[in-house]
RODO-2510 file (C-alpha; in nm, 4 decimals, decimal comma):
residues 381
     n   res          X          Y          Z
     1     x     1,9456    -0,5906    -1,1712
     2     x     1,6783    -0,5986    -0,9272
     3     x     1,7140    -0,8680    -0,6364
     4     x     1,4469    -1,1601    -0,6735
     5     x     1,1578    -1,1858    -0,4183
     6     x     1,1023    -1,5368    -0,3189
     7     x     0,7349    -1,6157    -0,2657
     8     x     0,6030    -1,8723    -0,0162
     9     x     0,2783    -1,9289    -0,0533
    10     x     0,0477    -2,0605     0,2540
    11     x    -0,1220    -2,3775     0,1742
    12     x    -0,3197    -2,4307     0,4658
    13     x    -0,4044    -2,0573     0,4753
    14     x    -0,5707    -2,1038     0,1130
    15     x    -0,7853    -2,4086     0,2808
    16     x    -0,8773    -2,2023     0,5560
    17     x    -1,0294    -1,9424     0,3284
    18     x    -1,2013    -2,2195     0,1534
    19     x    -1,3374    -2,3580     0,4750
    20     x    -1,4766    -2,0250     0,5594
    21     x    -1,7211    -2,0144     0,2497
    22     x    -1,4654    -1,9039    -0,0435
    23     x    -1,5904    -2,0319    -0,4056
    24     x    -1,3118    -2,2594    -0,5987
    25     x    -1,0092    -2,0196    -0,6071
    26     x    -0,8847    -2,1853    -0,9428
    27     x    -1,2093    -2,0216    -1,1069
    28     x    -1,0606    -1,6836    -1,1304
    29     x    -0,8904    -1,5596    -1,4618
    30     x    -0,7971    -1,2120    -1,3318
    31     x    -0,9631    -1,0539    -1,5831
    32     x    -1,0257    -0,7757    -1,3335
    33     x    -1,4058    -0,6873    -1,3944
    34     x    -1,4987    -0,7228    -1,0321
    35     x    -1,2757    -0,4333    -1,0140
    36     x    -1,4186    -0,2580    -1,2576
    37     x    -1,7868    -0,2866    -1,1506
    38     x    -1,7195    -0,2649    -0,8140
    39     x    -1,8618     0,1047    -0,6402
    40     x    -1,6047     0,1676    -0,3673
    41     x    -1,2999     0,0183    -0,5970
    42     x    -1,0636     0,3495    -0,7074
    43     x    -0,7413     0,3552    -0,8358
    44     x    -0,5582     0,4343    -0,5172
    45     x    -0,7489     0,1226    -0,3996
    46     x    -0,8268    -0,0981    -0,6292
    47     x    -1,0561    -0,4627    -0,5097
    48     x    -1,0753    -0,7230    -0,4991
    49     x    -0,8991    -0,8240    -0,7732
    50     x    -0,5824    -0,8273    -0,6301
    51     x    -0,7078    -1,0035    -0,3562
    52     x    -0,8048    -1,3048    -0,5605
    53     x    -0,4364    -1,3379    -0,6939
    54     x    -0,3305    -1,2804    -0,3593
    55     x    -0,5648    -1,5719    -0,2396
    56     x    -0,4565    -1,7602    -0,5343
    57     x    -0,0994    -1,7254    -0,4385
    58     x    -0,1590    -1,7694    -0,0502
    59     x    -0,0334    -1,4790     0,0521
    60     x    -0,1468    -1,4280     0,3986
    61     x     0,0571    -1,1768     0,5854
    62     x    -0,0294    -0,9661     0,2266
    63     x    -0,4279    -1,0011     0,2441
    64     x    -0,4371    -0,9824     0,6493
    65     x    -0,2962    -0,6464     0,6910
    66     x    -0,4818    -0,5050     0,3181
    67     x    -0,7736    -0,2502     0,4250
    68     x    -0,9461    -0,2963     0,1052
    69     x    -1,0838    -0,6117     0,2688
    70     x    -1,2469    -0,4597     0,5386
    71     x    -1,3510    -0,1160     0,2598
    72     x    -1,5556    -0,4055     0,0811
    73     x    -1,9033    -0,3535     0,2042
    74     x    -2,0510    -0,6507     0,0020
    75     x    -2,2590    -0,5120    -0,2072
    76     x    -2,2097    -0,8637    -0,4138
    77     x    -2,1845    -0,6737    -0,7720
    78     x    -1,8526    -0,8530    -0,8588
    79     x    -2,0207    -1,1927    -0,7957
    80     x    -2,2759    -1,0750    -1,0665
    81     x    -2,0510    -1,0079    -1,3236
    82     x    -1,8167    -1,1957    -1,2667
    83     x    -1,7522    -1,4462    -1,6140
    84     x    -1,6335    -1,7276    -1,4372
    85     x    -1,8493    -1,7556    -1,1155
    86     x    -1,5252    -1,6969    -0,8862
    87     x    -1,7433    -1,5114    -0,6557
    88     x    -1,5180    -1,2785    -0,5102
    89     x    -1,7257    -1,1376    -0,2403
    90     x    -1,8005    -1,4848    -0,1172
    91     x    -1,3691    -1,4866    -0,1000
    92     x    -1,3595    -1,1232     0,0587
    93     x    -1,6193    -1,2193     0,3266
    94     x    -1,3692    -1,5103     0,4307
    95     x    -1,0886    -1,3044     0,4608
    96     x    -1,3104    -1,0633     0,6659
    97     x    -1,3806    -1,3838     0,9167
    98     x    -1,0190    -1,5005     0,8959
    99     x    -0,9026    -1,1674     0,9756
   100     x    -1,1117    -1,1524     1,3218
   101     x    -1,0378    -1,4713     1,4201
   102     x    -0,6697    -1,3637     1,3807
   103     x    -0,6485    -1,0611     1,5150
   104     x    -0,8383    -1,1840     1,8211
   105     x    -0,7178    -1,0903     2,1732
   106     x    -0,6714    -1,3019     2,3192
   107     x    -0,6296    -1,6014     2,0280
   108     x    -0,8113    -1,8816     2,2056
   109     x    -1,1115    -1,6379     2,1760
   110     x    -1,1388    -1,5960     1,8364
   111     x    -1,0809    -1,9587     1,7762
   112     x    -1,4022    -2,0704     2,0091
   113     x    -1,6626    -1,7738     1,8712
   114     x    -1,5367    -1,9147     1,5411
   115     x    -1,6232    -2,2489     1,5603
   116     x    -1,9899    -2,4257     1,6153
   117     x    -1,8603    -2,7244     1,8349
   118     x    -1,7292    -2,4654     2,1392
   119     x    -2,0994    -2,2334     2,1328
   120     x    -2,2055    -2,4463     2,4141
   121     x    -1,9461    -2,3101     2,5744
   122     x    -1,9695    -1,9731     2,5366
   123     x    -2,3072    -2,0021     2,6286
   124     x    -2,2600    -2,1576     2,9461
   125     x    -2,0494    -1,9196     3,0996
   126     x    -2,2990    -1,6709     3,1248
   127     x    -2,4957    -1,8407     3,2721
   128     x    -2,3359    -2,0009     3,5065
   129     x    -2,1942    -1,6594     3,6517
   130     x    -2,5670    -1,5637     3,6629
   131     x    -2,7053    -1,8515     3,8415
   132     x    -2,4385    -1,8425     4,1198
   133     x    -2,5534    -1,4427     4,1522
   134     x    -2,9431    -1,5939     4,1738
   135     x    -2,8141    -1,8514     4,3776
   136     x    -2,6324    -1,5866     4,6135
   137     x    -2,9443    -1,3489     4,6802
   138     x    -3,1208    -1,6692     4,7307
   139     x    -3,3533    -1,6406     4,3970
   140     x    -3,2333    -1,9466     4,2519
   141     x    -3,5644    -2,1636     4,4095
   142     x    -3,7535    -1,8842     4,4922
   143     x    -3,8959    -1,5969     4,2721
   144     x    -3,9397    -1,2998     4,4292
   145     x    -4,3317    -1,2324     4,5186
   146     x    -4,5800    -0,9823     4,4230
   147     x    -4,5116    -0,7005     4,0988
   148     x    -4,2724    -0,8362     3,8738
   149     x    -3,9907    -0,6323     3,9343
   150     x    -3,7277    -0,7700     3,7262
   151     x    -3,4055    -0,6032     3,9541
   152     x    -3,5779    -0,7953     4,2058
   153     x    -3,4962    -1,1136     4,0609
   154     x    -3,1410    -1,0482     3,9550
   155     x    -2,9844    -0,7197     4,1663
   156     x    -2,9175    -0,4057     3,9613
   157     x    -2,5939    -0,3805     4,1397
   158     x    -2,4922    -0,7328     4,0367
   159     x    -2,5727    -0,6938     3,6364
   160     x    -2,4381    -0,4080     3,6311
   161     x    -2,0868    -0,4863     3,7758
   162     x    -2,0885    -0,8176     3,5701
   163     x    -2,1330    -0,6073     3,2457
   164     x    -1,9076    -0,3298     3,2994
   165     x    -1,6201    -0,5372     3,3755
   166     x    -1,7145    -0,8150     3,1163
   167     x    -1,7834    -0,5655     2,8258
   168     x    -1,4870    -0,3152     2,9464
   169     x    -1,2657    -0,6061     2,8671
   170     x    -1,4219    -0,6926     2,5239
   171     x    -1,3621    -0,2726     2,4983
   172     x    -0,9646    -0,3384     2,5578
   173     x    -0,9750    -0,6689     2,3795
   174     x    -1,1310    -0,5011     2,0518
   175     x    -0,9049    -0,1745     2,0600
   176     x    -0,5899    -0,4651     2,0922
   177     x    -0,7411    -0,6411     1,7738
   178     x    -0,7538    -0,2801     1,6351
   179     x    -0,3967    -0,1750     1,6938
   180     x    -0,2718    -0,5141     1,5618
   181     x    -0,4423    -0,4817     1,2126
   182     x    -0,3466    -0,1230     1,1944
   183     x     0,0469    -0,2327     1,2585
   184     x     0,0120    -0,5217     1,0593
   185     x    -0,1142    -0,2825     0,7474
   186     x     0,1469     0,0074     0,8231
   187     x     0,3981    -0,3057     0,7755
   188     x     0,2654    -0,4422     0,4588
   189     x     0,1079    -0,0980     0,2840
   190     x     0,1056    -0,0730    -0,0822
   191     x     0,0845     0,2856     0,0108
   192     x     0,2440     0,5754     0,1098
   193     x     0,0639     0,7706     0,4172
   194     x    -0,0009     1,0975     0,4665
   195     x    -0,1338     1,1569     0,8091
   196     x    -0,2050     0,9625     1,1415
   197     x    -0,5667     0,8367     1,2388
   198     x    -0,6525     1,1971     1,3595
   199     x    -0,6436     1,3078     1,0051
   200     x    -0,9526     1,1230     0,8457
   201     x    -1,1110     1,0137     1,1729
   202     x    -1,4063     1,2525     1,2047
   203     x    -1,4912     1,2109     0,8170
   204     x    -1,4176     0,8583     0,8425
   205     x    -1,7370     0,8900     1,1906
   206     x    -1,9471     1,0491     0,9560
   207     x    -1,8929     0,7925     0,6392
   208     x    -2,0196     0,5361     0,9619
   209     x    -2,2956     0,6933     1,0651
   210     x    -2,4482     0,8029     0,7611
   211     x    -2,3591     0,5011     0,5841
   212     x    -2,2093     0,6580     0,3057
   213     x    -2,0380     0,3460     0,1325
   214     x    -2,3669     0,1469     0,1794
   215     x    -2,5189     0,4364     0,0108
   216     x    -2,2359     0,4581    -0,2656
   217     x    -2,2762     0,0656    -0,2902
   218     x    -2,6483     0,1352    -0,4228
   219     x    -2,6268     0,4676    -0,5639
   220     x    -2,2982     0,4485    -0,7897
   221     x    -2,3541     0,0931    -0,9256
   222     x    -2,3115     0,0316    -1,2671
   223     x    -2,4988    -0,1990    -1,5352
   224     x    -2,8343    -0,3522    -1,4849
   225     x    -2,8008    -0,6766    -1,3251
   226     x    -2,9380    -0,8245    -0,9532
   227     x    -2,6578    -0,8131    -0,7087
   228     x    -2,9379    -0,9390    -0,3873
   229     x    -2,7694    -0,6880    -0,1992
   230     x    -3,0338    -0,3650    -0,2541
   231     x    -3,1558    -0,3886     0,0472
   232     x    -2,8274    -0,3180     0,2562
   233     x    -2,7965     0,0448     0,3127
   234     x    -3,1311     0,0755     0,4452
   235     x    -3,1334    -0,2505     0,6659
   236     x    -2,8012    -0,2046     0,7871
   237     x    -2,9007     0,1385     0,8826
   238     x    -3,2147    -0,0297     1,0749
   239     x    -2,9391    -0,2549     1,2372
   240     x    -2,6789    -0,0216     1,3379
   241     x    -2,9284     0,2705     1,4943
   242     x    -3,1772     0,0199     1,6542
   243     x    -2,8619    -0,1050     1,8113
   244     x    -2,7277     0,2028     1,9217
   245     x    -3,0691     0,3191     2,0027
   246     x    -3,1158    -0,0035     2,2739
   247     x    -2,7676     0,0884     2,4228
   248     x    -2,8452     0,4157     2,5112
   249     x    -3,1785     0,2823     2,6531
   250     x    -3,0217     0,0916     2,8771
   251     x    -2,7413     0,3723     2,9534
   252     x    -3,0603     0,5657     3,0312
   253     x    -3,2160     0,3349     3,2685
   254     x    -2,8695     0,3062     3,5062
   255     x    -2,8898     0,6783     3,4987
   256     x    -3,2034     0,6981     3,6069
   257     x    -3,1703     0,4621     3,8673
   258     x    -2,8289     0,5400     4,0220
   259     x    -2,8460     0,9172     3,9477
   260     x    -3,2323     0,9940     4,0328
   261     x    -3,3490     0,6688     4,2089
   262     x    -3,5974     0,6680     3,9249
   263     x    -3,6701     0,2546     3,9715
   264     x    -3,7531    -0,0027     3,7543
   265     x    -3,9825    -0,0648     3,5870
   266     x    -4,0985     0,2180     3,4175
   267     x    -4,4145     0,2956     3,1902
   268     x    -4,4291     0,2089     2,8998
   269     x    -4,5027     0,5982     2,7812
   270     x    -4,2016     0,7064     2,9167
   271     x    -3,9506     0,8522     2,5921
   272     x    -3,7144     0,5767     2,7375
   273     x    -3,9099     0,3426     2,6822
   274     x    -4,0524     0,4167     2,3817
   275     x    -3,7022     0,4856     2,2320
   276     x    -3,6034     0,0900     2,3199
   277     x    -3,9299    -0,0408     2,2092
   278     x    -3,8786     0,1311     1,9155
   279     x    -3,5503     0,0461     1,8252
   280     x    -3,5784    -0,3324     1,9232
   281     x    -3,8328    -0,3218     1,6638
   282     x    -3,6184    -0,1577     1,3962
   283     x    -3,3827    -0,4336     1,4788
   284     x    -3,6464    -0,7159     1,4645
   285     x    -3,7357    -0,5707     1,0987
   286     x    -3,4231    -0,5597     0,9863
   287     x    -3,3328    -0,9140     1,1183
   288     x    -3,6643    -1,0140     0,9357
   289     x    -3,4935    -0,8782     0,6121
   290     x    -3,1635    -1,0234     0,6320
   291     x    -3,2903    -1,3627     0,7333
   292     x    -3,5939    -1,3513     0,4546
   293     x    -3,3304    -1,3147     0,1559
   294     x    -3,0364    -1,5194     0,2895
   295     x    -3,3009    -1,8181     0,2803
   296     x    -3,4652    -1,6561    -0,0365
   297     x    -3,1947    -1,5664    -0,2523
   298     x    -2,9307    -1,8270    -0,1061
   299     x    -2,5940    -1,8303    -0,2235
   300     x    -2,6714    -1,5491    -0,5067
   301     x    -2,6822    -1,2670    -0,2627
   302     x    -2,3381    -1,4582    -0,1257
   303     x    -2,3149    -1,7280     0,0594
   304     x    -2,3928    -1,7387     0,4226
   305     x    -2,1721    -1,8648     0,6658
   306     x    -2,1541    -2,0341     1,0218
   307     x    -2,0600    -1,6453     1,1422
   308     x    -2,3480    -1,4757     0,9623
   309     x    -2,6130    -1,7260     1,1147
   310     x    -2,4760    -1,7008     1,4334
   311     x    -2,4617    -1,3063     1,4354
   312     x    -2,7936    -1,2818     1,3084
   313     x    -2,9653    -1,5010     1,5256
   314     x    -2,8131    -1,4113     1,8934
   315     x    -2,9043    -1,0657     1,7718
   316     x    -3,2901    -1,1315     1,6566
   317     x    -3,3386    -1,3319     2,0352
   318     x    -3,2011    -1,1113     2,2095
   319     x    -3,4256    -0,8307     2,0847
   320     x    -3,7182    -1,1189     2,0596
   321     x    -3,6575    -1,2411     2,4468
   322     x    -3,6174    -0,8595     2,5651
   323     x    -3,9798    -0,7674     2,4426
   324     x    -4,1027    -1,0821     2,5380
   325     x    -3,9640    -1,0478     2,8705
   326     x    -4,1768    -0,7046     2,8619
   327     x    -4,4705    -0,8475     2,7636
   328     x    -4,4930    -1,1378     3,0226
   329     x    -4,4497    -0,8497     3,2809
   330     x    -4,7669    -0,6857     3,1623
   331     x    -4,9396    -0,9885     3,1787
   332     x    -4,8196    -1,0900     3,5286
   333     x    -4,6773    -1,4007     3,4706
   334     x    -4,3828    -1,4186     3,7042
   335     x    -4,2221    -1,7707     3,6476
   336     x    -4,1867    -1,7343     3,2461
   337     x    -4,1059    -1,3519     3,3111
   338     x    -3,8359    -1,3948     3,5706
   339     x    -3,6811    -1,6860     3,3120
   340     x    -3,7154    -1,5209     2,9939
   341     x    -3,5259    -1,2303     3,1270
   342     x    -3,2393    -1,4365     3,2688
   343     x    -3,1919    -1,5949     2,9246
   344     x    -3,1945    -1,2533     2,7810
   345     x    -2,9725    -1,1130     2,9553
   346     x    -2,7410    -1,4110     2,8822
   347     x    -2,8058    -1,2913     2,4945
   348     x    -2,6974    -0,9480     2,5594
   349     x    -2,3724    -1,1400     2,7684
   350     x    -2,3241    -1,2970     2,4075
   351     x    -2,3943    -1,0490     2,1929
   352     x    -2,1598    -0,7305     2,4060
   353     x    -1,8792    -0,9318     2,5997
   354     x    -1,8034    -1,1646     2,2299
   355     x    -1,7909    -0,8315     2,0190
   356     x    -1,4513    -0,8602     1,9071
   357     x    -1,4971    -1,2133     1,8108
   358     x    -1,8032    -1,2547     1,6282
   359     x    -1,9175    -1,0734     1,2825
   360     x    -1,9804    -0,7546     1,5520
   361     x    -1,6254    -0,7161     1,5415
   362     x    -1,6206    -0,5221     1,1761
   363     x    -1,7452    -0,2255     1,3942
   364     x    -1,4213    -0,1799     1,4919
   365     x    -1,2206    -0,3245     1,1865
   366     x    -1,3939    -0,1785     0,8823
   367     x    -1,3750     0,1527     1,0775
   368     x    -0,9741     0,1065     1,1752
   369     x    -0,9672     0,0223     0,7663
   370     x    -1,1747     0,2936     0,6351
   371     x    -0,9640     0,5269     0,9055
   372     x    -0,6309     0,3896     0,7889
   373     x    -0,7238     0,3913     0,3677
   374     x    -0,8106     0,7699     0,4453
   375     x    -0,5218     0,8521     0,4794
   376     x    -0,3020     0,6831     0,2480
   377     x    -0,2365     0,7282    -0,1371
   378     x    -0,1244     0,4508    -0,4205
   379     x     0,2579     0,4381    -0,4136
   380     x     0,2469     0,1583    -0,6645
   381     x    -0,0227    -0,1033    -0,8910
***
């Protein structure tokens, strides 16, 4: 006879989940059609149906080590079928939040990019650390004179060893966060493996970058209705290359000037520039989108929590406060120039160094799940 498993649920992890935007779990009847409709749901993987019971039951240590969480790339078509209204992708986006915030390295920062009452906080910090480096080269009361020269205001040398140390720990600090989820799944799989991360990890780049499950999302739907979510592959595309497309902007401009002594600032023809002009607008669009039908379609495209506002807007001003930074150097306005650039560069402070806190973080989450579910098969329903 087969031993009995005791189950202890979590109580306050269910009200957690419920705090974080989750629809009434008693609504769900497992009938298992948000499984059914879902695109990216197979039968070695099968969502989120399970994770509503699991929810249901408050099965924590379960649901925070389950990829399938993390494989869930919203596209909101179980919340439009579902009978009952359960809204299961409002319940999977929790656990995706839940699942940062504990998985964060170290804990105290999860807890703070988490929570509304410490952004003040967060804020301040960089800025403070940049006002004592204005206050050190003695631009604190006085602006430099003559061109606006914006690594006259605020030292190359100084930005550059703030950010490499800052984001090289949110680097270490996200890879930790990594490792933990991938233990915590190898401890709880439903599974049985067959290969390491090397096996599906250059399929598993080329799912990311091409947005394949975005794609799949759209492309292998089924029925008729309005999920709100049609507009995700190509936004999220906008989103993740404008991003990528600023970064190596900037890479390109410490190369230039530590490697060639090419100065700042440079014209505005230069392919540089015109890459980061044109990927902060990409960005801006795409921000445009995402903001247009959150307010539009509300809580039928999901509902949107305090992560998804925050996300969205730290990444619209920093893009916004980076061109206008730009343009009040064209028009020679050196007091709002010199200012608007320190604030943006506290944005991109915010937006790089809190990576593995903030809705950012599924960069390197959904990629350790989609790495890990590559290379796994169903052991058991």
């Amino acid at each position: 006879m087969a031993e009995a498993a005791l189950i202890q649920p979590d109580l306050e992890f269910k009200r957690d989940i419920l705090g974080l935007g989750a629809h009434d779990l008693t609504s769900c009847y497992q009938c298992g059609t948000c499984s059914v409709v879902c695109p990216l749901s197979t039968d070695d993987m099968p969502f989120p149906r399970k994770e509503m019971i699991w929810v249901q039951w408050g099965l924590k240590d379960r649901l925070l080590a389950d990829p399938a969480v993390w494989v869930c790339h919203q596209c909101n078509l179980c919340n439009a079928y579902c009978p009952r209204d359960a809204k299961p992708a409002d319940v999977m986006a929790a656990l995706r939040d839940y699942t940062i915030t504990h998985y964060a390295v170290p804990k105290f920062m999860g807890k703070g990019v988490s929570e509304a009452k410490y952004l003040p906080f967060l804020f301040a910090l960089p800025a403070v650390v940049f006002l004592v480096v204005l206050a050190w080269i003695g631009n604190l009361t006085s602006l430099p004179t003559g061109q606006i020269v914006f690594s006259k205001f605020m030292h190359i040398i100084y930005i550059e060893t703030i950010f490499i140390l800052a984001v090289g720990a949110a680097v270490v600090a996200a890879i930790a966060g990594g490792v933990r989820y991938w233990k915590g799944m190898n401890e709880f799989s439903l599974a049985a493996r067959h290969g390491g991360p090397a096996r599906g990890f250059i399929s598993t780049l080329i799912d990311i970058l091409k947005h394949r499950k975005f794609q799949q999302c759209e492309g292998d739907r089924v029925g008729t209705r309005t999920s709100y979510k049609s507009h995700l592959h190509k936004s999220h595309l906008a989103v993740f290359y404008g991003f990528l497309g600023l970064v190596v902007t900037t890479t390109s401009v410490g190369i230039g000037i530590y490697a060639f002594g090419y100065l700042t600032p440079w014209p505005l023809w230069h392919p540089v520039k015109i890459l980061g002009n044109v990927s902060g607008v990409a960005v801006l669009i795409a921000c445009g989108v995402f903001l247009y039908r959150r307010l539009n379609d509300k809580e039928k495209g999901a509902k949107s929590t305090y992560s998804d506002w925050l996300f969205l807007g730290v990444l619209a001003l920093t893009t916004l406060t980076g061109f206008l930074s730009e343009i009040l150097r064209l028009a020679d306005i050196p007091p709002l120039a010199y200012w608007v650039y320190f604030i943006h560069l506290v944005f991109i402070f915010f937006l790089l160094v809190y990576i593995p806190y903030s809705k950012f973080a599924h960069l390197a989450y959904r990629f350790v799940a989609m790495l890990y579910s590559s290379s796994t098969t169903s052991s058991r329903s």
